[in-house]
N, C-alpha and C positions, 0 to 999 in steps of 0.2 A: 427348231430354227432360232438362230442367234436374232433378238430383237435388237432392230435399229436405233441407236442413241445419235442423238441431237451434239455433236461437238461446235464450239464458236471457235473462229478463227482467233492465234495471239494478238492483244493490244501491243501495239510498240511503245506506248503511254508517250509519241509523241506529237498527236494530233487526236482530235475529237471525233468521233463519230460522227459521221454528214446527218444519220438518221436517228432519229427520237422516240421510238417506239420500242426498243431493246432496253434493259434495263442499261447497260454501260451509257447508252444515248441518253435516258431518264436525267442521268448524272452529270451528263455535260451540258444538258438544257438549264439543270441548275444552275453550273457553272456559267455558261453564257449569261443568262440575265442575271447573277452576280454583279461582270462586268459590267452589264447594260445600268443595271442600280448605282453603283458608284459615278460613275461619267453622268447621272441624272442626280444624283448628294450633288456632285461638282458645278453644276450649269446653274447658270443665275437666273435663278425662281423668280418671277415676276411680283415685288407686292404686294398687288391684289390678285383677283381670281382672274384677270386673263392681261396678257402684256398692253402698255401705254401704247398709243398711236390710231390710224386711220388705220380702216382696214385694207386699204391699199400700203400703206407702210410694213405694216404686221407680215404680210404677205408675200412682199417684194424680200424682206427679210428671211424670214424661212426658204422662202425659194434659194437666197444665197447661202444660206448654211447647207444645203443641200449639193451645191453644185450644180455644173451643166447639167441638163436634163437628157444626157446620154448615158446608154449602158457601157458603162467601162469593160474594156477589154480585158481587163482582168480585176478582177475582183479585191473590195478593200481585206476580208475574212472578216470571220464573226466576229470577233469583238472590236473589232471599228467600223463593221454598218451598226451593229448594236447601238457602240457608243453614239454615234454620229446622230443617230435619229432618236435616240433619250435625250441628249440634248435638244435636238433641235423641238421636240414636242413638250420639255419643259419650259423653255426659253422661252417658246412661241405659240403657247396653245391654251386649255383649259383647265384651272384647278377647281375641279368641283368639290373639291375638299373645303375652300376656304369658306370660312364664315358670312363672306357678302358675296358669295353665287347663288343669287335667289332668281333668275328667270324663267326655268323650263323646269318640267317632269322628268328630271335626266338628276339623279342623285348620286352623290358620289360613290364608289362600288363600295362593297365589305373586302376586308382582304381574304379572307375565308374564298370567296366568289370570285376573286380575280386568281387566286391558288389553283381552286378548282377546274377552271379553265384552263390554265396551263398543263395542267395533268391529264384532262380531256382531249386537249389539241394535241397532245403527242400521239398519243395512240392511232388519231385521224380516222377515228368508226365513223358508220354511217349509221341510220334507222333505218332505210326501207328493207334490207334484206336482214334476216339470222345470221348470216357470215360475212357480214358485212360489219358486224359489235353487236354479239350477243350481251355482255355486259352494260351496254349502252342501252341499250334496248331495255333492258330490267332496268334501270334506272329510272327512265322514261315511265314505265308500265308504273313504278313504284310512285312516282312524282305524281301523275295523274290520279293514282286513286287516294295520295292525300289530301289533293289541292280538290277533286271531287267529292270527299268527307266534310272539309272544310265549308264549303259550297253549300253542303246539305242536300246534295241531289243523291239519288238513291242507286240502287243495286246495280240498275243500267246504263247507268254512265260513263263515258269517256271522254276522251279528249289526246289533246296531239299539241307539241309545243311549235312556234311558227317564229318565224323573226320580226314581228310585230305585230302591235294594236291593229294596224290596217290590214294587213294579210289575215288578220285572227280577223275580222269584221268581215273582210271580204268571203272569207270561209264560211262563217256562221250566216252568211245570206245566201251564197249557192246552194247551203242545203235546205234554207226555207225557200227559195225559189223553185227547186226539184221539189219538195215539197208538195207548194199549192200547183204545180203543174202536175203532177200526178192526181191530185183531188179534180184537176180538170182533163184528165184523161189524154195528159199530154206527156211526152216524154222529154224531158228537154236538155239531157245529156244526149241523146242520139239526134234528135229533130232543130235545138234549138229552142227558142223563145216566141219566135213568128206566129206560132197559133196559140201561144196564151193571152189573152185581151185583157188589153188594161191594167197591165202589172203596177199596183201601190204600195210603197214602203212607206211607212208611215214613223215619224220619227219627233225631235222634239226643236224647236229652232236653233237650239244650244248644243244638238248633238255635233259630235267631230264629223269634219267634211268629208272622213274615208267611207259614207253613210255613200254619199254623191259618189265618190270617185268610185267604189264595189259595185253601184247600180250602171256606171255605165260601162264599167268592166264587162258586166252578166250579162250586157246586153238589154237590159230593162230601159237602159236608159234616165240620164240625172233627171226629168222631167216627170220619173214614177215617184222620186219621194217627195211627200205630203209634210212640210214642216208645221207643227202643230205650235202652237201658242203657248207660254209657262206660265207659272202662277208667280204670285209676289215674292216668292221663295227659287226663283226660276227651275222649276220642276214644272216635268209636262203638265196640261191639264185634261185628266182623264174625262171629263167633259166634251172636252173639244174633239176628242178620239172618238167615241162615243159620235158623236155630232156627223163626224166624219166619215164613219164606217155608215152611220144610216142613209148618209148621201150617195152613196156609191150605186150605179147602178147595176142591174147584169151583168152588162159587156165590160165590169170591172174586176179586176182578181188582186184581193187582199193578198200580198207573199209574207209579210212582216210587220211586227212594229219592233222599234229599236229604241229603247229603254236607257238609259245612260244612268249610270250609277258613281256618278264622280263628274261630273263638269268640268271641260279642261281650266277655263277660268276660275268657275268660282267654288267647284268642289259638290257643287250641288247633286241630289240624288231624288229621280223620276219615282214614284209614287208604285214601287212595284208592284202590291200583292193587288191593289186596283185594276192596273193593267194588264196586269196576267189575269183577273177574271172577266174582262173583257177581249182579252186575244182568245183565253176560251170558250167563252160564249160562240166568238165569230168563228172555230175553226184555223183561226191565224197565230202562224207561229213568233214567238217570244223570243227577241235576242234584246241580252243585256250586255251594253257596251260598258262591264264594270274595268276599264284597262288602266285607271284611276283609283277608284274607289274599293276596288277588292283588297287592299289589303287593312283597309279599315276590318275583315275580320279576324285578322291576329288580336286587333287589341279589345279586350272586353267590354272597356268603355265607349265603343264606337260601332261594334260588329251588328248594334240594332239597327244603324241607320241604312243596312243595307236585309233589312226583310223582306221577304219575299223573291231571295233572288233565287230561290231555291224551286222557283216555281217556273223558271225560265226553261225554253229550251235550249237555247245555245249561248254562253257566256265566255265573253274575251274579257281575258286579266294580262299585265304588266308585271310581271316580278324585276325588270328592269326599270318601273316606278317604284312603285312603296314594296315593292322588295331587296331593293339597293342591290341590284346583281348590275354586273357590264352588259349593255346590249350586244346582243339579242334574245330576251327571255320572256313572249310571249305566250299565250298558249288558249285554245280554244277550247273548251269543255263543252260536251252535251249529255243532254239529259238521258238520251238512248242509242246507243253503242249502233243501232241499227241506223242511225241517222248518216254515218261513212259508207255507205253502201251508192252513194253518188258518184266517190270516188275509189272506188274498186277498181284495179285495173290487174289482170295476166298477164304478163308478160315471160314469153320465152327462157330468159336467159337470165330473170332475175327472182320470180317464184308461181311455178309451174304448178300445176293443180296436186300432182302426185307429192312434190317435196311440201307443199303448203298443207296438205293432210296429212303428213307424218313428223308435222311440226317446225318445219327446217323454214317458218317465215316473218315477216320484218311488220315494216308500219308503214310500207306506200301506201295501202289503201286507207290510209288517214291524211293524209296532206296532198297538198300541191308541187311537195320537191319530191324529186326523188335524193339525191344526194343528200343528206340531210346530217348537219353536226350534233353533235352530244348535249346540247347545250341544258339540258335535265340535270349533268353532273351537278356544275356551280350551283343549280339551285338544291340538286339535297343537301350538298353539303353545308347551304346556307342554312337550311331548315332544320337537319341534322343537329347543328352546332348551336343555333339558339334555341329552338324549339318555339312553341307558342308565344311562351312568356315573354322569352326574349327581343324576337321580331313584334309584337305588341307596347314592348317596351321603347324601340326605335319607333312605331307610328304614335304613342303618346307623346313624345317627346317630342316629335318634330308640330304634334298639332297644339302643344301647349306654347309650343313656338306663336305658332300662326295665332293663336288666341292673344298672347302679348303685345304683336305686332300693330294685330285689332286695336286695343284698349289706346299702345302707344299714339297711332294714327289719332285716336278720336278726342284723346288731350292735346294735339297741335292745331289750334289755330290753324298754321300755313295748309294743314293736311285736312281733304274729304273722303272718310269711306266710303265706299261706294258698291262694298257686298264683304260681310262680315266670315270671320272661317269656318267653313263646315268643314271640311276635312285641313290639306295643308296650306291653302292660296288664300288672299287678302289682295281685293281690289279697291286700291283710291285714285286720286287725283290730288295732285297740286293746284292750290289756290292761287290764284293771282289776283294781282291789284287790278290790271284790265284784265276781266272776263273773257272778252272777245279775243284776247291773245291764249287764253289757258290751253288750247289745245297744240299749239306751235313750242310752248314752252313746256307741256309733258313730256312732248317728241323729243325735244332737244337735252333733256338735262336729261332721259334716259342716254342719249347718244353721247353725252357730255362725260357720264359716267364710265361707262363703252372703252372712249378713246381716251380720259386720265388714266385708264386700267383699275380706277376704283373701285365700283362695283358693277354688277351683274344683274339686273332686273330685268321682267316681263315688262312689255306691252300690251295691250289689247283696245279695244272701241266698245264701249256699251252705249244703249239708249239715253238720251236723255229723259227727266223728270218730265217735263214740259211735250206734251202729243205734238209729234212733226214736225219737231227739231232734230237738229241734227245730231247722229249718234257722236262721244264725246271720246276722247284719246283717252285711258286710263292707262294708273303701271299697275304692277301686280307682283307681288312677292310669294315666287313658292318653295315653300321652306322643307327643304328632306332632308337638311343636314343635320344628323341627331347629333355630333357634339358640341352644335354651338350651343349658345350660351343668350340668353336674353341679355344682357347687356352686346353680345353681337349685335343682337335686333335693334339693340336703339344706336350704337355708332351707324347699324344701315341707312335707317331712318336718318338721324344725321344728316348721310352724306347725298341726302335724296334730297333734304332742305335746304343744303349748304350749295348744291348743284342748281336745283329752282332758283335760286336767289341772283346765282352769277347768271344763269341762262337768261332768265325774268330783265335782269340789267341790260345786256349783250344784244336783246331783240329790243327792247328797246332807245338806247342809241342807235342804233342802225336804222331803227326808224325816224329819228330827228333827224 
């Protein structure tokens, strides 16, 4: 029998390919974002890190480079929606690249990782099935067991990448929640939550809010987490856990404590290998919310302050934080492969008991999608391409950042530190002449910054010094950008002083 050959239809080399998964497509995708790169050289780059104005101006703006908000009846082609929207997202949007975008956990990408993506999206694989991207799949398979070597967790481990921190938190708590309902002889994939009593997550006051928003997802409800009190270093206090867990009575079921290894404020990191032998004393399972703080183990000089995390059972990490990837590059790791057995599902038409024992099966029974992107590529490649040293060398570099920042802050007069760097963030406060005004005039020379398009800084409220006063308006600088430059740091700073001073003037006129 003559074997069937694969012939492609002739190019007439006078149009592109609609589709990008063919090699000939591979090469007009290139081609495209070519286009799309020049019309974005060409558009006038904002300055600073994000364009001048209100954010009703900014807005009203892009919406007009845009056009009606009707679908055209006939299409611009690729390389004028291309052009049209490079510019308009240069002109009018975010450079996380620049040296004074210091307010979120949102780092500017690698280009390596923003490549990788593009190479990923063509293909358009899925994870939950084998023929859906086998190659994706191995990719996935391979990113898990370096990021769980990393980790320190052993033989049995895995993990599943998710499109964020809060999706990875929400996961690593429906499996301790199945969990302690199974130690109470409840089922609570098939039944529900109604007959488990008393459900506590126990957490730290500084942990991320998706603590609250996963428990009322699961059904436990926001009024099951127990926020526990931090030490002078705002790190939980194992005491107080402790303290906690003995109060509890019968009709109470421990599901969690939730460990946080990187504070979104101030970097701080919960006292693990403590709390891990106090969740195993109680039988209560261990999530480390490290989606901050894990990539402190790239660098050698920082990977001690996260000990113990090896000791966890379920940890969410950010490679779209301190691994400088484009979001979405979450990912959940656990310490016993057997712990996805919650979310196991057959299905028909996507892997049947027969094809899933002779190997033909995907990763549904590890997440919550089922469609699920490649997003494992960008991160080997990132990994790949720097290796340890290299990704170590961008978190020293950005925390040598946030150390000078430190120092810079504490020789100003004008400026109060108000929590020093542990890993990349730096929280103060601007001084004023009236007191009573400081928190009106933190508010505003941030917003002041905002709308010149100067610069780019956090927010936040901490406690005041003084017992039952009122929590105080701080900024915060979190620094991921590895190739600025300490002198960046001080024109920031600068323009943090230069801004308090016009603000500090402007609220006060207004009040004569």
């Amino acid at each position: 029998m003559t074997p069937l050959t694969r012939t492609r239809p002739p190019r007439s080399g006078l149009a592109p390919s609609p589709l990008a998964g063919s090699r000939t497509g591979l090469a007009d995708v290139l081609t495209a974002l070519t286009g799309a790169v020049d019309a974005a050289s060409n558009a006038r780059r904002p300055d600073g890190p994000l364009p001048a104005g209100t954010p009703a101006e900014v807005l009203a703006a892009a919406s007009r480079a845009l056009g009606p908000a009707e679908l055209p009846t006939e299409g611009l082609g690729a390389e004028a929606a291309l052009g049209l929207l490079a510019t308009v997202l240069v002109e009018h949007g975010i450079d996380l690249s620049h040296p004074r975008a210091a307010a979120h956990l949102q780092p500017p990408s690698l280009t390596v990782a923003v490549a990788a993506d593009v190479l990923a999206n063509a293909g358009n694989a899925s994870l939950d099935t084998y023929d859906s991207g086998p190659s994706a799949i191995a990719v996935e398979r391979w990113l898990i067991g370096v990021l769980t070597r990393l980790a320190g967790l052993g033989e049995r481990a895995d993990g599943v990448l998710t499109p964020g921190g809060s999706l990875s938190n929400l996961m690593g708590l429906l499996l301790a929640r199945d969990a302690a309902a199974h130690r109470r002889g409840v089922d609570a994939r098939q039944h529900g939550v109604a007959a488990l009593p008393g459900p506590v997550v126990f957490c730290s006051e500084l942990a991320h809010f998706s603590t609250h928003r996963a428990c009322a997802a699961l059904g436990l409800g926001e009024a099951a987490v127990h926020a526990l009190p931090v030490d002078d270093r705002r790190r939980m206090r194992p005491d107080a856990l402790l303290a906690a867990l003995d109060a509890l009575g019968p009709d109470r079921t421990p599901v969690a404590v939730v460990a946080t290894a990187g504070t979104t404020d101030f970097g701080s990191v919960d006292p693990l290998p403590q709390i891990a032998e106090i969740a195993a004393e109680h039988g209560m399972w261990m999530h480390v919310d490290a989606a901050y703080g894990f990539g402190a183990l790239f660098s050698q000089r920082l990977a001690g302050r996260l000990a113990g995390l090896e000791l966890a059972d379920s940890i969410t990490l950010d490679l779209h934080k301190t691994g400088w990837l484009p979001a979405a590059a979450s990912v959940l790791l656990v310490s016993d492969t057997t712990a996805f057995t919650a979310l196991d599902r057959e299905v028909a038409y996507l892997n049947p008991t027969d094809d899933s024992e002779a190997g033909y099966d995907g990763l549904l029974g590890r997440s919550l999608q089922t469609t699920r992107r490649p997003d494992a590529v960008k991160a080997a490649a990132t990994l790949l391409t720097y290796g340890r040293t290299g990704m170590g060398r961008l978190m020293d570099t950005c925390h040598d950042l946030a150390r000078h920042a430190e120092r810079r802050i504490l020789a100003e007069p004008g400026l109060e530190l108000v929590a020093p760097a542990e890993l990349t963030t730096v929280v103060f406060r601007y001084r004023c002449a009236d007191p009573a005004a400081a928190d009106e005039v933190n508010g505003a020379l941030r917003r002041h910054l905002l709308e010149t398009g100067t610069a780019l800084i956090g927010r936040t409220e901490v406690d005041a010094a003084e017992p039952g006063a009122p929590r105080q308006v701080c900024l915060k600088f979190t620094l991921l950008n590895p190739t600025a430059t300490t002198d960046d740091i001080d024109g920031l700073v600068d323009a943090v002083l230069d801004a308090g001073r016009t603000c500090e003037r402007l609220i006060k006129e207004n009040a004569a």
